[in-house]
matplotlib code that plots the C-alpha trace (Angstrom):
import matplotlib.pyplot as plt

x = [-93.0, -92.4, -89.6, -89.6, -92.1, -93.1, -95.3, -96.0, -93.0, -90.7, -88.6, -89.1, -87.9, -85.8, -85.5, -82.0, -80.6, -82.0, -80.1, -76.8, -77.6, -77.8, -74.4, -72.9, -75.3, -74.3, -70.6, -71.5, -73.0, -70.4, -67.7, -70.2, -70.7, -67.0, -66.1, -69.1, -67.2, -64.2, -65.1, -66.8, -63.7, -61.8, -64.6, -64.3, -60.8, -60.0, -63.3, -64.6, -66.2, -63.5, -62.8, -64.6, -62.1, -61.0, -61.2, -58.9, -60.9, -62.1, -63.0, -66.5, -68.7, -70.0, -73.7, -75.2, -77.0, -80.6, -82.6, -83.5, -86.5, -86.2, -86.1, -83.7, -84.8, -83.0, -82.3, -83.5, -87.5, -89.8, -90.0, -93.6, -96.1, -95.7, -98.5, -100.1, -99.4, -101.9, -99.6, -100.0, -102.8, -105.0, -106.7, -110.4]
y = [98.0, 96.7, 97.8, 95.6, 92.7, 92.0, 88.4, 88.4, 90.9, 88.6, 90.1, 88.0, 91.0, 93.6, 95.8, 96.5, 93.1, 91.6, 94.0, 93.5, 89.4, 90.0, 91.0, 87.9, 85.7, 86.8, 86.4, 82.6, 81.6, 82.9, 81.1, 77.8, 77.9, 78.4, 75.3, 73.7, 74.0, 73.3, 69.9, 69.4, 70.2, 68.0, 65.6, 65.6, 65.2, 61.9, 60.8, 60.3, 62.4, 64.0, 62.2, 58.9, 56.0, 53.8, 49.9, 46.9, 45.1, 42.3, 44.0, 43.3, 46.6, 46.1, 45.7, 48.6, 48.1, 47.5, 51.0, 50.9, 49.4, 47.2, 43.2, 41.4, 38.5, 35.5, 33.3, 30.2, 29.9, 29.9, 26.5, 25.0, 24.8, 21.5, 19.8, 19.9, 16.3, 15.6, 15.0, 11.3, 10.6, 13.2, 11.5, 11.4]
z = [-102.9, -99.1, -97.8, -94.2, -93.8, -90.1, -89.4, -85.6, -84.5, -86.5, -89.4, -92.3, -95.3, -95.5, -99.1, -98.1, -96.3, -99.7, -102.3, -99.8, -100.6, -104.5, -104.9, -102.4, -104.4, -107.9, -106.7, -105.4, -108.4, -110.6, -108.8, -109.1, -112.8, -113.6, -111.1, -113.2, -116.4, -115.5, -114.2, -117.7, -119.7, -117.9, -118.3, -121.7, -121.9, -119.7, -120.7, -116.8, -113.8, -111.6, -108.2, -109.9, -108.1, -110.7, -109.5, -111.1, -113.5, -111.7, -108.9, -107.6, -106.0, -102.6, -102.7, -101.4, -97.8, -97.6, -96.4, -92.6, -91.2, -94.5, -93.6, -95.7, -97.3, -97.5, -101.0, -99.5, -100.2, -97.4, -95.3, -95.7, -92.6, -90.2, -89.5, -86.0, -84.0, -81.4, -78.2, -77.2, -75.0, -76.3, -78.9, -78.3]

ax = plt.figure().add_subplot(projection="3d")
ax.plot(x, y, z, "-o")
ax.set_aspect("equal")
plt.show()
C-alpha cells in the first residue's frame, strides 16, 4: 500500500495525515448524526421543521425572484405589428 503519493512534486497522500483525519472525521460525523436526530424528534413532536418561521394565516409569500439573465415577462400579451405608412409624397 502507498504510503506518500507525489503528482509533479505536489503531495496529494499521506498514509499517516489520512489515519490522523479518520479519527477527526469519525468524531464530526458522530456529532452530525446525533444533531440529525435530535432535530427529528423534535420534528415529530411539534409536528414542523425546526427554525420553520410560522406566518399569520393570511399572509401571502413573496414570490421568489426570477434567476439572473432571465427576462421577465409581462401579463399583458404581446402588442401586434403596425403597419408600414408610406410617408406623404413618396407614393410612386
Amino acid at each position: 500500500m502507498a504510503q506518500k503519493v507525489f503528482i509533479d512534486g505536489h503531495l496529494y497522500f499521506d498514509r499517516d495525515k489520512d489515519l490522523a483525519m479518520r479519527e477527526e472525521n469519525a468524531k464530526e460525523r458522530k456529532a452530525l448524526l446525533e444533531k440529525a436526530r435530535k432535530a427529528a424528534e423534535a420534528e415529530k413532536k411539534t409536528g414542523e421543521k425546526p427554525g420553520a418561521e410560522k406566518k399569520p394565516d393570511g399572509e401571502k409569500k413573496p414570490e421568489a425572484a426570477p434567476p439572473p439573465g432571465k427576462d421577465v415577462q409581462s401579463k399583458a400579451p404581446p402588442k401586434p405589428p403596425q403597419p408600414e405608412v408610406a410617408a406623404a409624397g413618396h407614393l410612386d
